[in-house]
TIVO-881753 format. One line per field, with one value per residue (C-alpha): residue in one letter; z, x, y. Coordinates in nm, 4 decimals, always signed. Layout:
# residues N
rest = c(a	...);
pz = c(Z	...);
px = c(X	...);
py = c(Y	...);
This chain:
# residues 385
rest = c(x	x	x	x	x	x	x	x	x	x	x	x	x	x	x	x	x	x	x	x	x	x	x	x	x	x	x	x	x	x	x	x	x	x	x	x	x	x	x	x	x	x	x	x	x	x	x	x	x	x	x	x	x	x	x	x	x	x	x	x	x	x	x	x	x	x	x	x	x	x	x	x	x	x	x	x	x	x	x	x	x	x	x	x	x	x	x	x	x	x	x	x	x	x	x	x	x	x	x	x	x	x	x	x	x	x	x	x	x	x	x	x	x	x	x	x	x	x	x	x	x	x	x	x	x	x	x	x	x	x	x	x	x	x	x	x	x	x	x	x	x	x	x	x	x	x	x	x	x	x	x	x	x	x	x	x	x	x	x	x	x	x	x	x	x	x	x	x	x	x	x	x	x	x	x	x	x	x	x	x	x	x	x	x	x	x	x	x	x	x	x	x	x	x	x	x	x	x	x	x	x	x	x	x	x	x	x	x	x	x	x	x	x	x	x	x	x	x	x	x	x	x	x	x	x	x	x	x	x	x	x	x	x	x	x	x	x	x	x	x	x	x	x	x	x	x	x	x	x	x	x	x	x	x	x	x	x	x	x	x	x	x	x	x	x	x	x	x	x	x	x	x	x	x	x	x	x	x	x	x	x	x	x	x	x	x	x	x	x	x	x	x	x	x	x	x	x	x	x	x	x	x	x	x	x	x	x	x	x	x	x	x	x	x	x	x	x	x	x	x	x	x	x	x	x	x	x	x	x	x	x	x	x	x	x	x	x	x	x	x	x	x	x	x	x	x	x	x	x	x	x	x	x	x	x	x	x	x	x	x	x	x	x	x	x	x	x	x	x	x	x	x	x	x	x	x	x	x	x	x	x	x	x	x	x);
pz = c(+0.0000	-0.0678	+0.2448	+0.2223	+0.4801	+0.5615	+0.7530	+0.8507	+1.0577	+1.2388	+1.4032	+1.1106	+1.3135	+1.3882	+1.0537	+1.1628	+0.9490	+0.5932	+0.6547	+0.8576	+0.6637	+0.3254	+0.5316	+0.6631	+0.3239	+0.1462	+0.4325	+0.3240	-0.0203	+0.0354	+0.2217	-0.0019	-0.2576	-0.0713	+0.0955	+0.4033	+0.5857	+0.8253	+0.9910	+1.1489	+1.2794	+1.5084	+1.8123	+2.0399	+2.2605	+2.3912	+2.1740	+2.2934	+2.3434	+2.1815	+1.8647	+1.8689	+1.8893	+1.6167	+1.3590	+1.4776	+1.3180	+0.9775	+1.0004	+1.0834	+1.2912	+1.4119	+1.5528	+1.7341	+1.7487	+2.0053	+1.8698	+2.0803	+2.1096	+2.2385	+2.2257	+1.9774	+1.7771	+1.7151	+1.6637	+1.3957	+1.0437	+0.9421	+0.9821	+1.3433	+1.1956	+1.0465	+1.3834	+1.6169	+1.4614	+1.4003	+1.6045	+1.2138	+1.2037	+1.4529	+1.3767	+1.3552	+1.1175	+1.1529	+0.7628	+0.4420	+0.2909	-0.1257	-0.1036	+0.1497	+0.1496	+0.2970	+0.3747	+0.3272	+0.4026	+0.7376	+0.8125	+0.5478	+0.8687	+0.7404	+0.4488	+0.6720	+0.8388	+0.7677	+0.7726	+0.4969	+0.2809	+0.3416	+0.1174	-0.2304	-0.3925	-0.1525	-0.3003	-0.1404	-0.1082	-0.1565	+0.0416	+0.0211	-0.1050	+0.2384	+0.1831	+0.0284	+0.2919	+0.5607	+0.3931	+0.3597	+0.7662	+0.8185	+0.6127	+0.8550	+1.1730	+1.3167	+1.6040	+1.6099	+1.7102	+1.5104	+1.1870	+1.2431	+1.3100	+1.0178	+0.8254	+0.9417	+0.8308	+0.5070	+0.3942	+0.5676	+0.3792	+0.0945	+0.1533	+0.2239	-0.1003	-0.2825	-0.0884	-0.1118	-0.2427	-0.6134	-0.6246	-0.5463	-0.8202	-0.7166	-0.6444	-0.5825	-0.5740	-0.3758	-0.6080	-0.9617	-0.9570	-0.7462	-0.9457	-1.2252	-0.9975	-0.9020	-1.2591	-1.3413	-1.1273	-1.1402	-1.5133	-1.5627	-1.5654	-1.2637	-1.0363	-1.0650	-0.9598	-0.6744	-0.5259	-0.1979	-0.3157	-0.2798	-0.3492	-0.5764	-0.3655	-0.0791	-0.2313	-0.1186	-0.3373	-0.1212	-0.1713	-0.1331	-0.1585	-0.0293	+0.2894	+0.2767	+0.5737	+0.4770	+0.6550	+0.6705	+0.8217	+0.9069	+1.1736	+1.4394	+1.5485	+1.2285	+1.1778	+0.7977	+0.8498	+1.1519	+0.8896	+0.6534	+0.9199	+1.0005	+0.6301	+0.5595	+0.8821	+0.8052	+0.4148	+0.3397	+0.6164	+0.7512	+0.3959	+0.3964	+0.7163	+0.5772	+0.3612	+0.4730	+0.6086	+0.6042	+0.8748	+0.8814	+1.1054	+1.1794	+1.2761	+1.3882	+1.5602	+1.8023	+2.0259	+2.3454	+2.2090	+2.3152	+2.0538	+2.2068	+1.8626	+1.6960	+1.9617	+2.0521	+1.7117	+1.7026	+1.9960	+1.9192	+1.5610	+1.6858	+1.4999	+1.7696	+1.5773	+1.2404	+1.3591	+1.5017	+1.6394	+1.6632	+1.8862	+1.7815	+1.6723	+1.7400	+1.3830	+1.1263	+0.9349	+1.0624	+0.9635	+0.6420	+0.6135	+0.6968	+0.5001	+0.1429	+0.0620	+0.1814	+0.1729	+0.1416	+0.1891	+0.2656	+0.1589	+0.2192	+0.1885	-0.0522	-0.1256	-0.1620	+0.0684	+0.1403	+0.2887	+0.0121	-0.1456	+0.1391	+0.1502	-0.2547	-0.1686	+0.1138	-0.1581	-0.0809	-0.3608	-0.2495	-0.2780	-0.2500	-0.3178	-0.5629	-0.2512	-0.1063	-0.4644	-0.5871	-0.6820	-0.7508	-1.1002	-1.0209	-1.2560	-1.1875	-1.2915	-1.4257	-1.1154	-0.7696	-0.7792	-0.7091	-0.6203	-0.4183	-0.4027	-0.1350	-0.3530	-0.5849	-0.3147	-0.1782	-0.5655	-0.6474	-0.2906	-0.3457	-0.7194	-0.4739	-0.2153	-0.2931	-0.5868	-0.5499	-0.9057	-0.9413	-0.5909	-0.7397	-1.1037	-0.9473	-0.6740	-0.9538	-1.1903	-0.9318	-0.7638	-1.1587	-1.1710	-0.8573	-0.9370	-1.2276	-1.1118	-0.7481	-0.7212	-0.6592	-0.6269	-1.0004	-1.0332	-0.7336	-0.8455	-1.1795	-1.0477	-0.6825	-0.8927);
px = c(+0.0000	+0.1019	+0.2081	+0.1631	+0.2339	+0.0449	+0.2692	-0.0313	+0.0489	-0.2820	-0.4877	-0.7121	-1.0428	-1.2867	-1.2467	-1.4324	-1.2434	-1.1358	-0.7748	-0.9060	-1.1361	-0.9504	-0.6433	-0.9269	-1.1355	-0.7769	-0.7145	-1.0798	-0.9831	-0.6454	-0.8179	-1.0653	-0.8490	-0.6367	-0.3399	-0.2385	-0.2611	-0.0206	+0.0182	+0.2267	+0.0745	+0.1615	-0.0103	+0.0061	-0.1997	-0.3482	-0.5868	-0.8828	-0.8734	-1.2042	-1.1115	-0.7564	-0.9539	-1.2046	-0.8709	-0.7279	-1.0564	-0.9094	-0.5473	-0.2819	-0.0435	-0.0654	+0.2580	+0.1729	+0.4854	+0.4348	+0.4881	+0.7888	+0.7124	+1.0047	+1.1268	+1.4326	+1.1794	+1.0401	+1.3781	+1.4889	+1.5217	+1.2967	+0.9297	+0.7836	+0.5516	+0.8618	+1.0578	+0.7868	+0.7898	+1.1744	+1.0833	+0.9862	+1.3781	+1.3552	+1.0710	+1.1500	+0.9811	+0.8692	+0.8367	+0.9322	+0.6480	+0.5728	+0.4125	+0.4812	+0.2018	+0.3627	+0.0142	+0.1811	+0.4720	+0.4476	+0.5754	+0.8343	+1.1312	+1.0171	+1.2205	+1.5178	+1.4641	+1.6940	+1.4194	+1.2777	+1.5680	+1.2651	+1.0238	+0.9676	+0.7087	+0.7592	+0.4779	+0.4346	+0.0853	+0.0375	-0.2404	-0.1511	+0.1147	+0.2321	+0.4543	+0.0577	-0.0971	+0.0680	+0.0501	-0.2623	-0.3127	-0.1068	-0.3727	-0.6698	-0.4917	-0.5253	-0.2920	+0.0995	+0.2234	+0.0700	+0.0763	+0.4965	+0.4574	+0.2553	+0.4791	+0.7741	+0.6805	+0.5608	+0.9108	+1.0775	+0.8263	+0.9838	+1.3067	+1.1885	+1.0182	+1.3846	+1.5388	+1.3345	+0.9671	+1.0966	+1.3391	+1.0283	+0.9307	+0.6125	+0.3744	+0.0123	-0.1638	-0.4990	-0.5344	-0.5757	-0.4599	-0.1704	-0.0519	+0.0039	+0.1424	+0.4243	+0.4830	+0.5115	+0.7786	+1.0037	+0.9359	+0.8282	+0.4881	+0.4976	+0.2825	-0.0970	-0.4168	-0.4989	-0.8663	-1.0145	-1.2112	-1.5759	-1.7586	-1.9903	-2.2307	-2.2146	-2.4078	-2.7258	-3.0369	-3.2059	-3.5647	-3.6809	-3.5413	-3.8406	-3.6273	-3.4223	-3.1715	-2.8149	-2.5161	-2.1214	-1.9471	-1.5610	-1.3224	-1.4197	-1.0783	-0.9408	-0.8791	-0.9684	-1.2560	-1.3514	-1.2873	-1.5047	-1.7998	-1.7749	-1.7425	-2.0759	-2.2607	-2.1607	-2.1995	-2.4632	-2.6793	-2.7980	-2.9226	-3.1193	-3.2772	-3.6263	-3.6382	-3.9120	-3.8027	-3.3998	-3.1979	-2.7871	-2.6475	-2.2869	-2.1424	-1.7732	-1.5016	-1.4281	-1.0860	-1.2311	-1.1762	-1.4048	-1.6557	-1.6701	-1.5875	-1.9272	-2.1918	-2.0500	-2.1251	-2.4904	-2.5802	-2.4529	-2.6322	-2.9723	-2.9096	-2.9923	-3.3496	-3.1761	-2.8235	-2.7825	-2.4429	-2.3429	-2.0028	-1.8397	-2.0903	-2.0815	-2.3162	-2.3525	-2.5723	-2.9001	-2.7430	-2.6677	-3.0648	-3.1712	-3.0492	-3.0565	-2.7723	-2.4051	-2.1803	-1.8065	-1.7101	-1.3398	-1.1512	-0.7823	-0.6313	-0.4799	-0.5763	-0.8618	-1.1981	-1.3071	-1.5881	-1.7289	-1.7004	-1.8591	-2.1669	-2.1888	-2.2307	-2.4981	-2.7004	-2.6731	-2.6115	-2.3132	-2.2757	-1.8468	-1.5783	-1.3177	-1.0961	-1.3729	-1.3411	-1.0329	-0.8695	-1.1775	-1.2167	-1.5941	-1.7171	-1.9842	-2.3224	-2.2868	-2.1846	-2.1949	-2.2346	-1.9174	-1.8569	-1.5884	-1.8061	-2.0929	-2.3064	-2.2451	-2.2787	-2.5978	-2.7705	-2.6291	-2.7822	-3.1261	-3.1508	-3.1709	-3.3627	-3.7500	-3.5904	-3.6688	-3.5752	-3.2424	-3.1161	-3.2234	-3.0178	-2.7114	-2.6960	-2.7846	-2.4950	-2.2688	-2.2723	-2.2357	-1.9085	-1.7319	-1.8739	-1.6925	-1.3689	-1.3284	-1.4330	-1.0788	-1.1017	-1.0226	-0.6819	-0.5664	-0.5870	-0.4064	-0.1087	-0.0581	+0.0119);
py = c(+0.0000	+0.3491	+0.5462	+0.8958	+1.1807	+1.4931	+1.7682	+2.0431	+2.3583	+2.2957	+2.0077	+1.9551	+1.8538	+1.9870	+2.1076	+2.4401	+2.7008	+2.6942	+2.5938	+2.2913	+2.2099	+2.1732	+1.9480	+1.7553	+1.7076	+1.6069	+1.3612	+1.1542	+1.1872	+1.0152	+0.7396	+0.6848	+0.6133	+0.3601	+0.5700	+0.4583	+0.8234	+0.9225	+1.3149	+1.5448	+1.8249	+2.1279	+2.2920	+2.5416	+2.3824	+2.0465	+1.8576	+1.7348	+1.3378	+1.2721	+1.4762	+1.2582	+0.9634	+1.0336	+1.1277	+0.7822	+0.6472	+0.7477	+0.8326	+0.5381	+0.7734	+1.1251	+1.3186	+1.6542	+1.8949	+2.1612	+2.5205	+2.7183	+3.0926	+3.2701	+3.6322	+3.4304	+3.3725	+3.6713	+3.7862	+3.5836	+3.6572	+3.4316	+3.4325	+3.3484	+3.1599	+2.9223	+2.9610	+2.8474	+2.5442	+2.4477	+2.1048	+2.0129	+1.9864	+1.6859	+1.4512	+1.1125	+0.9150	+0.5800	+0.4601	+0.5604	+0.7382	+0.7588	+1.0957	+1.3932	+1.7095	+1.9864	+2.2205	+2.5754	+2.7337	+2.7342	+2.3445	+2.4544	+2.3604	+2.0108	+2.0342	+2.0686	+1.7518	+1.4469	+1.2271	+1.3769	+1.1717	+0.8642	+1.0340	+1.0226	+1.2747	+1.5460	+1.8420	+2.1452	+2.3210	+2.6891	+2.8204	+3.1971	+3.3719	+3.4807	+3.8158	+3.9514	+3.7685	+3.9365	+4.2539	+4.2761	+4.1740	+4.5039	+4.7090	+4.6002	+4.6054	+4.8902	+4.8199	+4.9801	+4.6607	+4.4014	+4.6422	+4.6077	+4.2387	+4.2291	+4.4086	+4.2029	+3.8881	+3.9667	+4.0693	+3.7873	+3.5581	+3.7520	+3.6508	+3.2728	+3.2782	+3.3570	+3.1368	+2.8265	+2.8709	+2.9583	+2.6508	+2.3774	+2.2076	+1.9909	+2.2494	+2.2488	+2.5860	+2.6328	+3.0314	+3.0146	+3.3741	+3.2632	+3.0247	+3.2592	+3.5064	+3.2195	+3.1462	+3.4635	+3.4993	+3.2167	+3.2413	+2.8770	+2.7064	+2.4371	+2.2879	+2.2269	+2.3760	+2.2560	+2.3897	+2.3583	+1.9851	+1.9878	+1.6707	+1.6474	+1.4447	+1.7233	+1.9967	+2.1135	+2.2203	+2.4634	+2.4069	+2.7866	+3.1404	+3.2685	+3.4459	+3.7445	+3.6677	+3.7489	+3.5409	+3.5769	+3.2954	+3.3441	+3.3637	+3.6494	+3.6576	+3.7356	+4.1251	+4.1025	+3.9624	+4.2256	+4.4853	+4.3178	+4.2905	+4.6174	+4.8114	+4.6110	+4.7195	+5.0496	+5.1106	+4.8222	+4.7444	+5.0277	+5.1117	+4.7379	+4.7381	+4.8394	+4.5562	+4.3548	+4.0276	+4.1088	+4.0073	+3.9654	+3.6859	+3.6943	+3.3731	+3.2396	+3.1240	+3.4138	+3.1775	+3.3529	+3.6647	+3.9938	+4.0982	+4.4283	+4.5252	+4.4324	+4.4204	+4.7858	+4.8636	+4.7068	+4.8264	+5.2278	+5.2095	+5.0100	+4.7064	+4.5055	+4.3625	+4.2904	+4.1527	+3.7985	+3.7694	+3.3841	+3.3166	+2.9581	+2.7833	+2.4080	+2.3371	+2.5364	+2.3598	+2.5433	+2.8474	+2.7832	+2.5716	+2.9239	+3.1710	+3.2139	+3.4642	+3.4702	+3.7886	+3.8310	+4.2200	+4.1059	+4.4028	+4.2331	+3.8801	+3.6675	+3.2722	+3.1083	+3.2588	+2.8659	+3.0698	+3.1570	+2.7813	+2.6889	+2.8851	+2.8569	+2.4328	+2.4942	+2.5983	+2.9893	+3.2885	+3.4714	+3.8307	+3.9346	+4.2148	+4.0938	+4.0006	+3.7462	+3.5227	+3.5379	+3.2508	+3.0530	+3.1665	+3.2510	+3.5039	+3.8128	+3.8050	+3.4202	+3.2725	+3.5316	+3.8994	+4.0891	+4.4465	+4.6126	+4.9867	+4.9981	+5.1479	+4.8894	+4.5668	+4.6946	+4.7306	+4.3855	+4.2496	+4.4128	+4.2384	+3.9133	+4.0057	+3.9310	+3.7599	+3.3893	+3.2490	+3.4954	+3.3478	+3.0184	+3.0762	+3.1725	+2.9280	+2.6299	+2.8144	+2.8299	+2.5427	+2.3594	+2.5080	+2.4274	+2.0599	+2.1154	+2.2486	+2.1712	+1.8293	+1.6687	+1.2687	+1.1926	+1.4580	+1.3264	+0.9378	+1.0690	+1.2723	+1.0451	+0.7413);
């Protein structure tokens, strides 16, 4: 049997965020098509037992690596998020492995392990282009600190990108528009498009748009995504809220983290009766059931919004800025509405709203194409021979 290795610079499961979630979906796809799974993962803190358990269920061996964060660290020329987890460098491994998936440039130490001499098909997986990825973090924050952080480890991921990004050769890109960003400049086509998979059997036909409640799923902790929450509540929303039957949940993963920011904001501009405000939510399957349009304002970022993926196969019509689907090749008017104006995002959101068979075009149109494209399980039995 084929051994293959997963290095991820997260616990995969609960796969309750997009970078989770695409490890996670990769990891069934492997197994599925007879790898014998094995993974390496890093944390910065204890994983539950019952989630451990559960990943047992599918994955043959599982190696956590504890992330160091020292002031060293920090210090370094390299990027903290590289440095905090050099114990990469020291993994033993158990077997010899015929394919290694490095998930991102953050387990990148990997390649500096000794063991890695075992491996075969070692491919490494771009999930952002980190030196935009950070830069565009530093254009949200709005704190001194974490702007310079920001700032910092965009141009060291600049440097790691010269030093050993441009040199790889098996490359599997997550961003159409990052992939010909990469070839453009090592000056070479390589590597493959590699989307977030969605099986084809997973979709969901919503049987109604007759509602007009609008949702954004993402991570609350994430300052791109605050900024996002916020530009919408106060250049679309307020301009919506007489819409009979409209109503804007906001749903995510907030780590603990105060919402001051947002329920400060609902509370000082009355939105209390058309904003539902839903902290870490165990299921999100009744929100999704319950809504019939999903919004992207993301103003910054770089990759793939799985996000928006994800709310395009619950069945819902998404409404984004240019930042929330790039990558995806989704196009305007065919497949989402896009528009990075607020005059134009709140026209293209009241075309939908009271529009039952628009919401139910677009969602049928776009949920064709990521069957189409993003559907997974046949490239990867082709190029993991």
């Amino acid at each position: 049997m084929n051994k293959l290795l997963i290095v991820s610079p997260d616990f995969p499961y609960p796969p309750n965020h997009g970078g989770r979630k695409d490890v996670w979906t990769k990891i069934l796809i492997f197994k599925e098509l007879g790898f014998d799974v094995d993974l390496i993962c890093t944390s910065s803190e204890d994983i539950p037992e019952k989630d451990l358990d559960f990943v047992k269920t599918i994955v043959n061996n599982i190696e956590v690596v504890k992330r160091s964060y020292s002031l060293l660290g920090f210090l370094s020329n390299k990027p903290f998020q590289l440095t905090s987890r050099k114990a990469l460098t020291r993994v033993a491994l158990k077997y010899k492995y015929t394919h290694v998936i490095l998930e991102g440039d953050y387990v990148l130490p990997f390649l500096e392990n000794e063991e890695i001499k075992k491996c075969g098909n070692v491919v490494y997986r771009m999930h952002n282009d980190e030196e935009i990825y950070f830069r565009e973090l530093m254009k949200s924050e709005k704190t001194f600190l974490k702007k310079v952080y920001y700032f910092l480890e965009s141009k060291k991921f600049r440097k790691v990108f010269e030093s050993t990004i441009k040199n790889l050769e098996n490359v599997w890109f997550i961003s159409k528009d990052e992939m010909k960003r990469f070839n453009k400049k090592v000056n070479k086509s390589v590597g493959e498009f590699i989307p977030p998979h969605v099986s084809s059997n997973t979709f969901i036909k919503k049987k109604d748009f007759k509602d007009n409640r609008v949702l954004f799923v993402g991570s609350l902790f994430m300052v791109n995504n605050q900024e996002a929450i916020l530009w919408y509540l106060k250049n679309i929303h307020k301009n919506l809220v007489d819409v009979q039957g409209y109503h804007l949940t906001i749903a995510g993963n907030s780590r603990g983290n105060s919402l001051g920011w947002l329920t400060e904001v609902i509370k000082e501009n009355g939105y209390q009766n058309t904003v539902t405000v839903e902290d870490s939510p165990e299921d999100l399957e009744d929100l999704y059931s319950s809504h019939s349009i999903f919004i992207n304002p993301m103003l910054h970022g770089a990759g793939v919004k799985l996000k928006t993926v994800e709310g395009i196969q619950k069945g819902l019509v998404v409404v984004s800025t240019s930042i929330g689907v790039q990558g995806t090749g989704l196009l305007d008017n065919k497949h989402v509405y896009i528009s990075d104006s607020p005059d134009g995002f709140k026209t293209k959101l009241k075309l939908l709203l009271d529009n039952e068979k628009e919401k139910e075009k677009m969602s049928m149109n776009a949920q064709h194409y990521l069957k189409r494209e993003f559907d997974l399980s046949e490239k990867f039995a082709t190029i993991l021979k």
